[in-house]
PDB file with one MODEL, atoms N, CA, C and O in Angstrom:
MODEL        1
ATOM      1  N   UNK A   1      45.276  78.696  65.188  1.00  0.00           N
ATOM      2  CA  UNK A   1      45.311  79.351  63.896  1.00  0.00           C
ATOM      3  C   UNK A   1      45.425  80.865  64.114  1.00  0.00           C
ATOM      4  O   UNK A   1      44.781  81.403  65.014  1.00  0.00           O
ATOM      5  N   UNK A   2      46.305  81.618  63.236  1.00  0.00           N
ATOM      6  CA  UNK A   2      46.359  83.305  63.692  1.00  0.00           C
ATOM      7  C   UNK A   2      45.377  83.906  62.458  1.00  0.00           C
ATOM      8  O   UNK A   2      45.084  83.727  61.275  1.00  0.00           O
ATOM      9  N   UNK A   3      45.076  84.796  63.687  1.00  0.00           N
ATOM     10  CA  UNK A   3      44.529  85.829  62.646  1.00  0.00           C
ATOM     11  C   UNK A   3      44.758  86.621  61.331  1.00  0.00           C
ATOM     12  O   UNK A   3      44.001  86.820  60.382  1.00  0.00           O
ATOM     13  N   UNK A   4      46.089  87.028  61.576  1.00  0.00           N
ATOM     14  CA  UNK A   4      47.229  87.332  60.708  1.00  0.00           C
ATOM     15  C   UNK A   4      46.979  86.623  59.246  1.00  0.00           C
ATOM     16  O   UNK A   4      46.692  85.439  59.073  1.00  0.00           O
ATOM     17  N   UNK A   5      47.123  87.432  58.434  1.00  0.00           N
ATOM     18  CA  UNK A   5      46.699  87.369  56.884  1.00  0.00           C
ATOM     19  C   UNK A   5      48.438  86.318  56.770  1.00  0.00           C
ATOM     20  O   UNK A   5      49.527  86.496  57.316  1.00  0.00           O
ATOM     21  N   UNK A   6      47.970  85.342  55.872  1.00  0.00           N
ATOM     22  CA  UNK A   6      49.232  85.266  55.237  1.00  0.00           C
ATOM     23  C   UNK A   6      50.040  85.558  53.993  1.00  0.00           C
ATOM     24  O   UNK A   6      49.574  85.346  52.873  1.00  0.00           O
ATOM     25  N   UNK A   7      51.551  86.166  54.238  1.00  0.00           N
ATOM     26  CA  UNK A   7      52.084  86.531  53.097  1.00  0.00           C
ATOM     27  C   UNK A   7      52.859  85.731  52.327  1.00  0.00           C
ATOM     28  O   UNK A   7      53.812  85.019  52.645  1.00  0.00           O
ATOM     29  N   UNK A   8      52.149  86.002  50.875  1.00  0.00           N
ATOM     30  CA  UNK A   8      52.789  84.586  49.799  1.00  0.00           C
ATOM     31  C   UNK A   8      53.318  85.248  48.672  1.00  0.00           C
ATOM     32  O   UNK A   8      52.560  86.108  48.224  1.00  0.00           O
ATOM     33  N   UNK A   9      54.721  85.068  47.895  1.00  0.00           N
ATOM     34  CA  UNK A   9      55.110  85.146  47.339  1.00  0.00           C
ATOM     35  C   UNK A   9      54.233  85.343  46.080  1.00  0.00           C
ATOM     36  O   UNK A   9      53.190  84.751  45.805  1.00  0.00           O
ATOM     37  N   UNK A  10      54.958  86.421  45.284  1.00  0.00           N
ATOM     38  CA  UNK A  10      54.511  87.462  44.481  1.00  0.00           C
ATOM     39  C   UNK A  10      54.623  86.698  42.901  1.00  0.00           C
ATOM     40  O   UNK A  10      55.360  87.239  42.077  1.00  0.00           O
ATOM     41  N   UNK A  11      53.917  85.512  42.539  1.00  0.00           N
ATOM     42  CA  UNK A  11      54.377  85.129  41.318  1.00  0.00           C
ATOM     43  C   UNK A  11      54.790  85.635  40.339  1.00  0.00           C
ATOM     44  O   UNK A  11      55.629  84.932  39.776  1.00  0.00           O
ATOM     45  N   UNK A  12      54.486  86.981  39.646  1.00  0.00           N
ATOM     46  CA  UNK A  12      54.664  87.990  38.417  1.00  0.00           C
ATOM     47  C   UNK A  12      55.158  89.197  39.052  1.00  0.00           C
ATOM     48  O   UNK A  12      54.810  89.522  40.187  1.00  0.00           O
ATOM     49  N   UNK A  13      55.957  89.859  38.346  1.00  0.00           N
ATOM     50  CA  UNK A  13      56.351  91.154  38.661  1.00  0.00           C
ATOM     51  C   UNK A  13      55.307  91.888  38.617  1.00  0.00           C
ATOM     52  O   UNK A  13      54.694  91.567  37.599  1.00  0.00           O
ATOM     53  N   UNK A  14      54.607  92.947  39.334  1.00  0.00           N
ATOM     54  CA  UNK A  14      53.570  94.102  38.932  1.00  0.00           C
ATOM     55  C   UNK A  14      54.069  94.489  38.402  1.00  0.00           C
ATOM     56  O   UNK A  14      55.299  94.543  38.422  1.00  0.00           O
ATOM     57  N   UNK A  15      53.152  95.061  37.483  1.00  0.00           N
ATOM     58  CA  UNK A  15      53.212  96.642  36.532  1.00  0.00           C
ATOM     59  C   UNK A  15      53.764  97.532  37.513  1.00  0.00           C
ATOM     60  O   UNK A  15      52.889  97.693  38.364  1.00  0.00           O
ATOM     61  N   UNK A  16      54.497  97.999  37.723  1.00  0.00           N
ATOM     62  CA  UNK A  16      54.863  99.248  38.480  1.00  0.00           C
ATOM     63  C   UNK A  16      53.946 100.545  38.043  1.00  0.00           C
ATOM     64  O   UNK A  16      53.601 101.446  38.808  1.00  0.00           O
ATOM     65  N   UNK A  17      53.725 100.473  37.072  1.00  0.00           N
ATOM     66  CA  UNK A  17      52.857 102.014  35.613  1.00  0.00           C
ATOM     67  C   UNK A  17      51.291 102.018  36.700  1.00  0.00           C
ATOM     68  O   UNK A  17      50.583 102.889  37.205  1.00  0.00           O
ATOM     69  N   UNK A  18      51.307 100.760  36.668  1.00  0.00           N
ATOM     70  CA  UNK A  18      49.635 100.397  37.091  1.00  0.00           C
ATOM     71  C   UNK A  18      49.342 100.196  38.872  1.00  0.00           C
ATOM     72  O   UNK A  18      48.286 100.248  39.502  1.00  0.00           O
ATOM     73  N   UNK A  19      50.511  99.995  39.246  1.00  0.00           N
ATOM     74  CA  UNK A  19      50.124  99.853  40.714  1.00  0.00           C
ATOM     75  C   UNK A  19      49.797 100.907  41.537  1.00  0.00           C
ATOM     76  O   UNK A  19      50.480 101.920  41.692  1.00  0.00           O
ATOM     77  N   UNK A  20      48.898 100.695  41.986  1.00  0.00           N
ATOM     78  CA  UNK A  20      47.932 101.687  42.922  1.00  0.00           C
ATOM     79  C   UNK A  20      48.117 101.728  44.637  1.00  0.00           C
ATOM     80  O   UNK A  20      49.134 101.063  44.837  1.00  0.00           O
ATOM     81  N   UNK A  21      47.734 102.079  45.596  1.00  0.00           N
ATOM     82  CA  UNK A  21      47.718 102.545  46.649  1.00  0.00           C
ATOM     83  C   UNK A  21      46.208 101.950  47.311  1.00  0.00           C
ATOM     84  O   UNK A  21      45.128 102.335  46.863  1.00  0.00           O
ATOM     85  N   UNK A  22      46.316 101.016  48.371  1.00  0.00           N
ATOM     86  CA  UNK A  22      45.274 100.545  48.777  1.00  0.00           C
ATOM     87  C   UNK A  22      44.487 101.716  49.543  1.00  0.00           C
ATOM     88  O   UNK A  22      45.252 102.236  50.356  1.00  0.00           O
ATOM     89  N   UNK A  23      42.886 102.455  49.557  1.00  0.00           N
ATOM     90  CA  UNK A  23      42.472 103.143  50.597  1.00  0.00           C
ATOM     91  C   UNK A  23      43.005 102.888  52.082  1.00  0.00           C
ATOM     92  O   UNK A  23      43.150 103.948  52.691  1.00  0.00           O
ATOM     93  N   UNK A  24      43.312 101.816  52.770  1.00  0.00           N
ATOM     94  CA  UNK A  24      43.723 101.678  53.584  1.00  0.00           C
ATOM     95  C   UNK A  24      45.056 102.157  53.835  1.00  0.00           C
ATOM     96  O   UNK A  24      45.421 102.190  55.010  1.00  0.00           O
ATOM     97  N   UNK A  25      45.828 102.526  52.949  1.00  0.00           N
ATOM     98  CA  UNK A  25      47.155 102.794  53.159  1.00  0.00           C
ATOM     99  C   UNK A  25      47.186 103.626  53.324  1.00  0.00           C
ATOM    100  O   UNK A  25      48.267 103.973  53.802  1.00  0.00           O
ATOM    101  N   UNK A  26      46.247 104.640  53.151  1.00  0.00           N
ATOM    102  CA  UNK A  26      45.968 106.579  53.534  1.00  0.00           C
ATOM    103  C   UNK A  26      46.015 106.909  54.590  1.00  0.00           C
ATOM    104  O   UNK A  26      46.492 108.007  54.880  1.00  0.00           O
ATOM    105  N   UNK A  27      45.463 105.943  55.641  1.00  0.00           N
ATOM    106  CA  UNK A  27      45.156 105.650  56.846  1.00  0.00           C
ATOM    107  C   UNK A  27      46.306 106.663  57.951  1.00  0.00           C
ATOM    108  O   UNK A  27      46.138 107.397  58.925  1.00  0.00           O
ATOM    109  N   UNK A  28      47.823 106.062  56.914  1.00  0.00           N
ATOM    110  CA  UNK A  28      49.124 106.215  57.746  1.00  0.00           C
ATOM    111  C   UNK A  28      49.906 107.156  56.839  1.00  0.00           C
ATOM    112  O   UNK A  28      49.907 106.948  55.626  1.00  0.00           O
ATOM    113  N   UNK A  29      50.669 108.333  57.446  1.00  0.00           N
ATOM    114  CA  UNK A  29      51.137 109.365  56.611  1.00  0.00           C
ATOM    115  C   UNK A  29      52.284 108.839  55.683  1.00  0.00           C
ATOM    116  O   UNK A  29      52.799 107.778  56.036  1.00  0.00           O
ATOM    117  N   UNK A  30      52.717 109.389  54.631  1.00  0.00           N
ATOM    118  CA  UNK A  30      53.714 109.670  53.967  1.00  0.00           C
ATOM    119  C   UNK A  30      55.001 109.599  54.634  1.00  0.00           C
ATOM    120  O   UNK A  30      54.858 110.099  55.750  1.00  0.00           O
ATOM    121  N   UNK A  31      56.452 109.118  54.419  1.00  0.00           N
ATOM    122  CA  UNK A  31      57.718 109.839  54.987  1.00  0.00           C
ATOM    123  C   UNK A  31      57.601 111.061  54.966  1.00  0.00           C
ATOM    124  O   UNK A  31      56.964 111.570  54.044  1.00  0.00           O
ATOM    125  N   UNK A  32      58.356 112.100  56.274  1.00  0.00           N
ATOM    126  CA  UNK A  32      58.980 113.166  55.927  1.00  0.00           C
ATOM    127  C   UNK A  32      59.887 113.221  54.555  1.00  0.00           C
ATOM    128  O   UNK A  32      60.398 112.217  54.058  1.00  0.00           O
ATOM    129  N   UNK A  33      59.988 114.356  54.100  1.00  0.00           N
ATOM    130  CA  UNK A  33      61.474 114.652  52.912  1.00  0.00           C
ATOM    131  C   UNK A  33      62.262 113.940  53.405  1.00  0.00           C
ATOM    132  O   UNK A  33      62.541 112.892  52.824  1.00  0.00           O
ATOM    133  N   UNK A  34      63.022 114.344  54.914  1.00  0.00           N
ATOM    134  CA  UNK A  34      64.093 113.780  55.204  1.00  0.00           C
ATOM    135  C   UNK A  34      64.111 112.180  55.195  1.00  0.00           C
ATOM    136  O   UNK A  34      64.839 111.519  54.455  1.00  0.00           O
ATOM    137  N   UNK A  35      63.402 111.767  55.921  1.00  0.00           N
ATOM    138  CA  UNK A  35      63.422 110.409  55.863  1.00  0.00           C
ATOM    139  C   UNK A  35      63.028 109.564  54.598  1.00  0.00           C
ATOM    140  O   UNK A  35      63.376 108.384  54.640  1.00  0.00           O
ATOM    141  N   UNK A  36      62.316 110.014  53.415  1.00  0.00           N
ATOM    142  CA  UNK A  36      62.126 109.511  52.447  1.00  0.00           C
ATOM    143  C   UNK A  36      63.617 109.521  51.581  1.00  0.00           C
ATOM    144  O   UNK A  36      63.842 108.761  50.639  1.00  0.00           O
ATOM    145  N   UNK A  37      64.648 110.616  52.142  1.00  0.00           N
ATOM    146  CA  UNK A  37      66.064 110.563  51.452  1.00  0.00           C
ATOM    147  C   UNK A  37      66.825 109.872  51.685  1.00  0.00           C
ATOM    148  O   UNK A  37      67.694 109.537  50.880  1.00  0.00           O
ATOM    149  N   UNK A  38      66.698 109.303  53.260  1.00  0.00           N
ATOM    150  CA  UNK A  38      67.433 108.635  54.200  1.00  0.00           C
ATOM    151  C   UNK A  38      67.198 107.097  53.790  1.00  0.00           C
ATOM    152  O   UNK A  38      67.992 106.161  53.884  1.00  0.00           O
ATOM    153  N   UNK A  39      65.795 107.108  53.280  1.00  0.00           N
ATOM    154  CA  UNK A  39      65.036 105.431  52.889  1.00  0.00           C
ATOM    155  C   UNK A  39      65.614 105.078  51.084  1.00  0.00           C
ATOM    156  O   UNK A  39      65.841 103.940  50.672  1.00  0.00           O
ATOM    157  N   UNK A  40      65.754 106.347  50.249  1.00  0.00           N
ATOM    158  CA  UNK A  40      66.059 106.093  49.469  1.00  0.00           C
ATOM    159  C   UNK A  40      67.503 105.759  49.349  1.00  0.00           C
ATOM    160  O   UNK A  40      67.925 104.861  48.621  1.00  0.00           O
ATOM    161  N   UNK A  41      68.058 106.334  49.912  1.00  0.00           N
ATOM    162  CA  UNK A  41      69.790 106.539  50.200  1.00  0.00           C
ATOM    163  C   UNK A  41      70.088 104.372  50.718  1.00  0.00           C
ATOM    164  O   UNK A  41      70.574 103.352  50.231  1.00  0.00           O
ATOM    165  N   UNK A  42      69.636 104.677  51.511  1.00  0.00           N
ATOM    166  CA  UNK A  42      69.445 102.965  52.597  1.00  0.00           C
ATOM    167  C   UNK A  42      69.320 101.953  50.769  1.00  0.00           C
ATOM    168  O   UNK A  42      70.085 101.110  50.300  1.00  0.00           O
ATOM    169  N   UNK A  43      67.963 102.586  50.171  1.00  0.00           N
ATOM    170  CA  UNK A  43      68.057 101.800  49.041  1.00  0.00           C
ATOM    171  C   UNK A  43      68.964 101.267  48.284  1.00  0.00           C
ATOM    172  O   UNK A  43      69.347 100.151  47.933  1.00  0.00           O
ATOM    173  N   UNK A  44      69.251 102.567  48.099  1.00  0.00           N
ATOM    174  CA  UNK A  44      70.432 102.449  46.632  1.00  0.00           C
ATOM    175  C   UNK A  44      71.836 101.749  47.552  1.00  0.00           C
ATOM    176  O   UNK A  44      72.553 100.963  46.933  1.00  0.00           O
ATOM    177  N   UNK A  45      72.050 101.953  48.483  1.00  0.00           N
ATOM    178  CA  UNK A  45      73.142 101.377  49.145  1.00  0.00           C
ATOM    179  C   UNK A  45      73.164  99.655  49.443  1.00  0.00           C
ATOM    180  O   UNK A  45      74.093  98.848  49.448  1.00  0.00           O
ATOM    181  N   UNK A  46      72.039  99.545  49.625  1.00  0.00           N
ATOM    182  CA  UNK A  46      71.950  98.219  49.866  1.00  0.00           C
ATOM    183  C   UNK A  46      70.939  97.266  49.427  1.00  0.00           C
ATOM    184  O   UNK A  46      71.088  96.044  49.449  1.00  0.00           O
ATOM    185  N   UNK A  47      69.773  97.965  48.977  1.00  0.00           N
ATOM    186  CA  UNK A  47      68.878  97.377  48.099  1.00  0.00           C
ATOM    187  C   UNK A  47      67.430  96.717  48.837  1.00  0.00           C
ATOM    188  O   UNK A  47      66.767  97.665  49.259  1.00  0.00           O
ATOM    189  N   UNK A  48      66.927  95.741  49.044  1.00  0.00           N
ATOM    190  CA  UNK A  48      65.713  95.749  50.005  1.00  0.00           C
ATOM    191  C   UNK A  48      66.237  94.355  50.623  1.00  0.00           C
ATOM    192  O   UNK A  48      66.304  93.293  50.004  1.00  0.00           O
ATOM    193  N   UNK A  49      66.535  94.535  51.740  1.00  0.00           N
ATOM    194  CA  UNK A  49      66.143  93.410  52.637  1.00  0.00           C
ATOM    195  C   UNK A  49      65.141  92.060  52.661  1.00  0.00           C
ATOM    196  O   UNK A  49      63.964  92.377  52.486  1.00  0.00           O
ATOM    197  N   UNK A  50      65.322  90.896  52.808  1.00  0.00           N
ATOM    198  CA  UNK A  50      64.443  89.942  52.790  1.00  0.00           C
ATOM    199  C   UNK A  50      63.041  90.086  53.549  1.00  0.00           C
ATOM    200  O   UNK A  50      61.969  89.599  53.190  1.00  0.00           O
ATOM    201  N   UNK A  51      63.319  90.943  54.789  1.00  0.00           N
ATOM    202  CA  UNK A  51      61.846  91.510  55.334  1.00  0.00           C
ATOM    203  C   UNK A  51      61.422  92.497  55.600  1.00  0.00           C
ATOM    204  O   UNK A  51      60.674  92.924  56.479  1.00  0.00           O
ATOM    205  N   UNK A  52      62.326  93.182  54.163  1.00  0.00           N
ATOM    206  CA  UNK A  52      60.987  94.670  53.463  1.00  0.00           C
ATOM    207  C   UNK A  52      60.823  94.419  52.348  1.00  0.00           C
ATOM    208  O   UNK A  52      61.582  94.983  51.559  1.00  0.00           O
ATOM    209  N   UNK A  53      59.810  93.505  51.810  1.00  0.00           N
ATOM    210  CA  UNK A  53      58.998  93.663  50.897  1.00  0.00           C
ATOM    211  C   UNK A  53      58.015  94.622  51.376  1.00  0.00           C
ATOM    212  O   UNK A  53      57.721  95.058  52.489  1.00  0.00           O
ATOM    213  N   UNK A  54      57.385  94.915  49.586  1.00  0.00           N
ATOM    214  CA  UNK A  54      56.090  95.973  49.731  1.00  0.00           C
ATOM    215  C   UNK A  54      55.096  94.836  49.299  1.00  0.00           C
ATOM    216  O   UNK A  54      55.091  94.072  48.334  1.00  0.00           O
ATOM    217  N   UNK A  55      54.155  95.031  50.504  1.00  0.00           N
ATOM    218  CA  UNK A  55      52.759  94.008  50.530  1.00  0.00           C
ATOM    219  C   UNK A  55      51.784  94.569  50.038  1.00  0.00           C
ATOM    220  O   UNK A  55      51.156  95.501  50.541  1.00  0.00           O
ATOM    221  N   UNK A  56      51.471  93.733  48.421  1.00  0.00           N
ATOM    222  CA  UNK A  56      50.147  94.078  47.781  1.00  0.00           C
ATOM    223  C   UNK A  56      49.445  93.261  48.201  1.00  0.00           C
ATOM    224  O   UNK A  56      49.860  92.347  48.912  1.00  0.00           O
ATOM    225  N   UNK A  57      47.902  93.441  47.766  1.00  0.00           N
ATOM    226  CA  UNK A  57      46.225  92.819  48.043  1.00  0.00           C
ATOM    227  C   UNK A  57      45.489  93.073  47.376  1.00  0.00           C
ATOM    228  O   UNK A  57      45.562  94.192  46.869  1.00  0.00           O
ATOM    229  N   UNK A  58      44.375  92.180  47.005  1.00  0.00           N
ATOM    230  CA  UNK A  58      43.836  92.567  46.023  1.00  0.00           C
ATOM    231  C   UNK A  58      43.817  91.702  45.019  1.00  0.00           C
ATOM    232  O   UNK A  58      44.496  90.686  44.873  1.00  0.00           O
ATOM    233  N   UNK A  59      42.903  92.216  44.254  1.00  0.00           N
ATOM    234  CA  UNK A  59      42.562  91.945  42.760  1.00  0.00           C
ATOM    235  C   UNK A  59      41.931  92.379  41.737  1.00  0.00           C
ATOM    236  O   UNK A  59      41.076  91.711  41.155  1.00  0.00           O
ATOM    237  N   UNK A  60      42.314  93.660  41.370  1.00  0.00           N
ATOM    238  CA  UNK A  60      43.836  93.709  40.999  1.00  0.00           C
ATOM    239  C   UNK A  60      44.876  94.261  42.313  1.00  0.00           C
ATOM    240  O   UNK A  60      44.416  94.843  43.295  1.00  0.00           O
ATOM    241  N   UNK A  61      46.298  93.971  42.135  1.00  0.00           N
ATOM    242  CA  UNK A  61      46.807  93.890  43.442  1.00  0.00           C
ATOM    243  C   UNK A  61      46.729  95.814  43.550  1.00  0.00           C
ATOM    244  O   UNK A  61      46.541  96.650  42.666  1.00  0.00           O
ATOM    245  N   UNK A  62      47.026  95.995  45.400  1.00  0.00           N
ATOM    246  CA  UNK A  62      47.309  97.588  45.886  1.00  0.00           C
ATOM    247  C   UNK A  62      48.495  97.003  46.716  1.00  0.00           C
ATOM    248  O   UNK A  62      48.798  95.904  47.182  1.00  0.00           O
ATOM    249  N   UNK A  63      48.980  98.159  46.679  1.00  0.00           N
ATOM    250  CA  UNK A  63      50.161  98.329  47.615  1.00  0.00           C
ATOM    251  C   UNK A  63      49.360  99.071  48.989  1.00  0.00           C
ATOM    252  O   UNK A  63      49.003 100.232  49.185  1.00  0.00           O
ATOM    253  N   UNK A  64      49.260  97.763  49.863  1.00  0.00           N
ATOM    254  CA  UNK A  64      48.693  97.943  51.509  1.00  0.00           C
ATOM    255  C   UNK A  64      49.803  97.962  52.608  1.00  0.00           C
ATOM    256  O   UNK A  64      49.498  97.900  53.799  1.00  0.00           O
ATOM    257  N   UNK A  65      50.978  98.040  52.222  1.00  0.00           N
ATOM    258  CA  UNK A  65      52.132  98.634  53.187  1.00  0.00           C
ATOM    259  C   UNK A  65      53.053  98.881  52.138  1.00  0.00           C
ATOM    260  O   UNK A  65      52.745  98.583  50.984  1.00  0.00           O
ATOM    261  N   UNK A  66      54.274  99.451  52.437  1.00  0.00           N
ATOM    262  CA  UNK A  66      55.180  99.891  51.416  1.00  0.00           C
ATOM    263  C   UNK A  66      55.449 101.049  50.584  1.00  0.00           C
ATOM    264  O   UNK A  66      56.448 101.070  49.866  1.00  0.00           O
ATOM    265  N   UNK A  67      54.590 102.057  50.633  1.00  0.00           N
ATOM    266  CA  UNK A  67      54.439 102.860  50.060  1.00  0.00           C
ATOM    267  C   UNK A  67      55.577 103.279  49.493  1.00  0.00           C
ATOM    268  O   UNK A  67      56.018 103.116  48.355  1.00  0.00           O
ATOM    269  N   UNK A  68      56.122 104.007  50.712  1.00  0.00           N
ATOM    270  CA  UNK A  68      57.192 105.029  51.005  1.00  0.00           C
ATOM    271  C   UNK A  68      58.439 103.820  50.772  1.00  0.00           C
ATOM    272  O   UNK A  68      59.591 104.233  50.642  1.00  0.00           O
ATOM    273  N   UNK A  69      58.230 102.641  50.735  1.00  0.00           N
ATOM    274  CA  UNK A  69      59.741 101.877  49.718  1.00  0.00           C
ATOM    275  C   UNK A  69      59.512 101.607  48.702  1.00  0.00           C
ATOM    276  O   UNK A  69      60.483 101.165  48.088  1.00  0.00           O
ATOM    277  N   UNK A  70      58.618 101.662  48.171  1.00  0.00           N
ATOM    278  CA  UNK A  70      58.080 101.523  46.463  1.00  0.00           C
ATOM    279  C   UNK A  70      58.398 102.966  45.928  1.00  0.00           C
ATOM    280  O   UNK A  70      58.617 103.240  44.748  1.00  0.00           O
ATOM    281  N   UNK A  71      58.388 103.822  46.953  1.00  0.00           N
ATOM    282  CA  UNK A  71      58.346 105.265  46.432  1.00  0.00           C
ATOM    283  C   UNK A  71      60.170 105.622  45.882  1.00  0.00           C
ATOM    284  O   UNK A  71      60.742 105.902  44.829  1.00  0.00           O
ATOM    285  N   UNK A  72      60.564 105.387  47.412  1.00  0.00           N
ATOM    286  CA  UNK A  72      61.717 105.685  47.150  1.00  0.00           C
ATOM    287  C   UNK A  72      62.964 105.009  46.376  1.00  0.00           C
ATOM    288  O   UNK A  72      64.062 105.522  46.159  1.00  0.00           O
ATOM    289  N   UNK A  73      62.384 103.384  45.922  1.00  0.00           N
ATOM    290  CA  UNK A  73      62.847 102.476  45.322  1.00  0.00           C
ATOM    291  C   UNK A  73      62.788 103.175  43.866  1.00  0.00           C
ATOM    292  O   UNK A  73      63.782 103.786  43.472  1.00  0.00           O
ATOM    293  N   UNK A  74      61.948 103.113  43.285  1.00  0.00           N
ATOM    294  CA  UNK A  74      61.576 103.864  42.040  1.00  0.00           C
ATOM    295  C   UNK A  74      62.785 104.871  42.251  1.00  0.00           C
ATOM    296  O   UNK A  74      63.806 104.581  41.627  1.00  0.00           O
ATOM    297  N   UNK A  75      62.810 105.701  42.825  1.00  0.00           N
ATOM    298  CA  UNK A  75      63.567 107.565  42.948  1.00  0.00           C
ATOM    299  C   UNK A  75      65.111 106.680  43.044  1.00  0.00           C
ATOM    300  O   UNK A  75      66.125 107.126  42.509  1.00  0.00           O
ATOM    301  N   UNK A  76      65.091 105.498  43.738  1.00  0.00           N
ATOM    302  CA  UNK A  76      66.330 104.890  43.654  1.00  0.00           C
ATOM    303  C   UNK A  76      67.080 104.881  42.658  1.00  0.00           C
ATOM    304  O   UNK A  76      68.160 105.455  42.515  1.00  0.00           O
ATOM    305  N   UNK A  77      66.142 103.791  41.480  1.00  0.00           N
ATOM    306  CA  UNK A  77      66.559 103.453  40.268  1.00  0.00           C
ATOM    307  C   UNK A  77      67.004 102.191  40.287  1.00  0.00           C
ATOM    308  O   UNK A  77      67.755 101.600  39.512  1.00  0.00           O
ATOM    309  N   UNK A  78      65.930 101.515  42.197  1.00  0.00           N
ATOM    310  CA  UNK A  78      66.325 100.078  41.961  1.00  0.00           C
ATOM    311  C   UNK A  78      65.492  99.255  40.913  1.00  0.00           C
ATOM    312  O   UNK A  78      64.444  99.518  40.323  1.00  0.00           O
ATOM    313  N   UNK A  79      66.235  98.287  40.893  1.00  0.00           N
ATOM    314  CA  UNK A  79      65.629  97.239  39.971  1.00  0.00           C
ATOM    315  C   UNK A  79      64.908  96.052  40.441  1.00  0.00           C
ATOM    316  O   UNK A  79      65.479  95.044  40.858  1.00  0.00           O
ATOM    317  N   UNK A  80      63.497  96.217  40.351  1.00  0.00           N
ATOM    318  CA  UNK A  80      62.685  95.496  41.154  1.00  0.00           C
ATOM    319  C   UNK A  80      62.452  94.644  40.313  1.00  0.00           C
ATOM    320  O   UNK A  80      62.394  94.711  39.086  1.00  0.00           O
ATOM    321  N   UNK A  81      62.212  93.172  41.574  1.00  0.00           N
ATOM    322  CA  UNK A  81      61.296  91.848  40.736  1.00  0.00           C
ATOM    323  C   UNK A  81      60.735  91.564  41.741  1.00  0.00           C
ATOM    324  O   UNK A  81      60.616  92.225  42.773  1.00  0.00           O
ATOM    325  N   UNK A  82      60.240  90.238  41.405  1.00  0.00           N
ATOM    326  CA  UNK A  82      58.828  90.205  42.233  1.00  0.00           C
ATOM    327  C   UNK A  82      59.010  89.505  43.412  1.00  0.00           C
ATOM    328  O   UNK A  82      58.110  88.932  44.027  1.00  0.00           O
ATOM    329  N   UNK A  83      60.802  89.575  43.893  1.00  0.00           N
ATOM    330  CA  UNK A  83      61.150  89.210  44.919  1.00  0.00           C
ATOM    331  C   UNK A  83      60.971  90.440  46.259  1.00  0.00           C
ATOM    332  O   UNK A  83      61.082  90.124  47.444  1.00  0.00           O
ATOM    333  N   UNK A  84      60.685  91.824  45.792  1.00  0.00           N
ATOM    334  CA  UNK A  84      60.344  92.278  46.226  1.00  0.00           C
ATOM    335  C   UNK A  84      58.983  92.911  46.547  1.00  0.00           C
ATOM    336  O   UNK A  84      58.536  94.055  46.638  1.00  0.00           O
ATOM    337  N   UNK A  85      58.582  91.814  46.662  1.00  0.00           N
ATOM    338  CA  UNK A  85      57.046  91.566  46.627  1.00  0.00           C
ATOM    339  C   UNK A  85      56.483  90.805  47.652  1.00  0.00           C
ATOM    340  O   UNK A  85      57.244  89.848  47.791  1.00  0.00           O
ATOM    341  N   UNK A  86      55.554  90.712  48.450  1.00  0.00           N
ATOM    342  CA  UNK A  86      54.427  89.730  48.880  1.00  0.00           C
ATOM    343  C   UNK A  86      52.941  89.981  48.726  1.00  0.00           C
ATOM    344  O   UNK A  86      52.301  90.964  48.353  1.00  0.00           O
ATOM    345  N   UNK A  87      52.651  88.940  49.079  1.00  0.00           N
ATOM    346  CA  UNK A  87      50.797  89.687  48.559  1.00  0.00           C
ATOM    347  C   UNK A  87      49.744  88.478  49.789  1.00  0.00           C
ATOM    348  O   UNK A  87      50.183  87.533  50.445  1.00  0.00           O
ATOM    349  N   UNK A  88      48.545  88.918  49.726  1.00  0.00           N
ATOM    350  CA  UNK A  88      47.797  88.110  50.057  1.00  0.00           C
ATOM    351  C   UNK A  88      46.487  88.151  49.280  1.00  0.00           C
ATOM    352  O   UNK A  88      46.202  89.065  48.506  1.00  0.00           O
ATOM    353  N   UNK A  89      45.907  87.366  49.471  1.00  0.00           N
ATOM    354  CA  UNK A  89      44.510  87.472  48.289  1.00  0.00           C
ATOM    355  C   UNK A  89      44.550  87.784  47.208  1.00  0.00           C
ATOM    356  O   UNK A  89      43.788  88.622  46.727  1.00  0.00           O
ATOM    357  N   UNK A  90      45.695  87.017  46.403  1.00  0.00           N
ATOM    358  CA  UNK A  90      45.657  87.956  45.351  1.00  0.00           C
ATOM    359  C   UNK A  90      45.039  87.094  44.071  1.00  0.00           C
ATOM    360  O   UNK A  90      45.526  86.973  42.947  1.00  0.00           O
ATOM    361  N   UNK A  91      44.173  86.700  44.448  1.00  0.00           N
ATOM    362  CA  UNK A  91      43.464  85.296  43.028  1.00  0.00           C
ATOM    363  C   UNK A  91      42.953  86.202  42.083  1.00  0.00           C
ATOM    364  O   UNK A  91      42.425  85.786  41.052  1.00  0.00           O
TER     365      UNK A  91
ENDMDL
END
């Protein structure tokens, strides 16, 4: 059995208005400018990959990785669902 949390599909879209930032996610810095342009740019060009979702937790859910693609997704003007999503614990 792994230790490793497992990640399960995101039944509901989050509130985007309401989603928060897990304390743990402070942990690890921000993108540079540059690279947050470079991540947004990557966005809008191609949109999110099957294994970059942003992983919420919680209950109510946080965004505990992802930041900086939730960030730049938004600045995108992509159009998120809750395929871009995973979560764990999220009862």
């Amino acid at each position: 059995m792994s230790d490793k949390p497992q990640l399960i599909p995101v039944p509901v879209m989050p509130d985007l208005t309401k989603l928060r930032h897990h304390p743990i996610a402070a942990d690890f810095p921000m993108a540079s400018d540059n690279d947050f342009e470079n991540l947004k740019a990557s966005i809008t060009e191609r949109g999110f990959l099957p294994n970059e979702q942003i992983v919420l937790f919680g209950n109510p859910a946080m965004v505990l990785d992802g930041r900086n693609r939730l960030k730049a997704g938004i600045a995108a003007g992509h159009k998120f669902t809750s395929l871009d999503f995973h979560g764990t614990e999220l009862t």
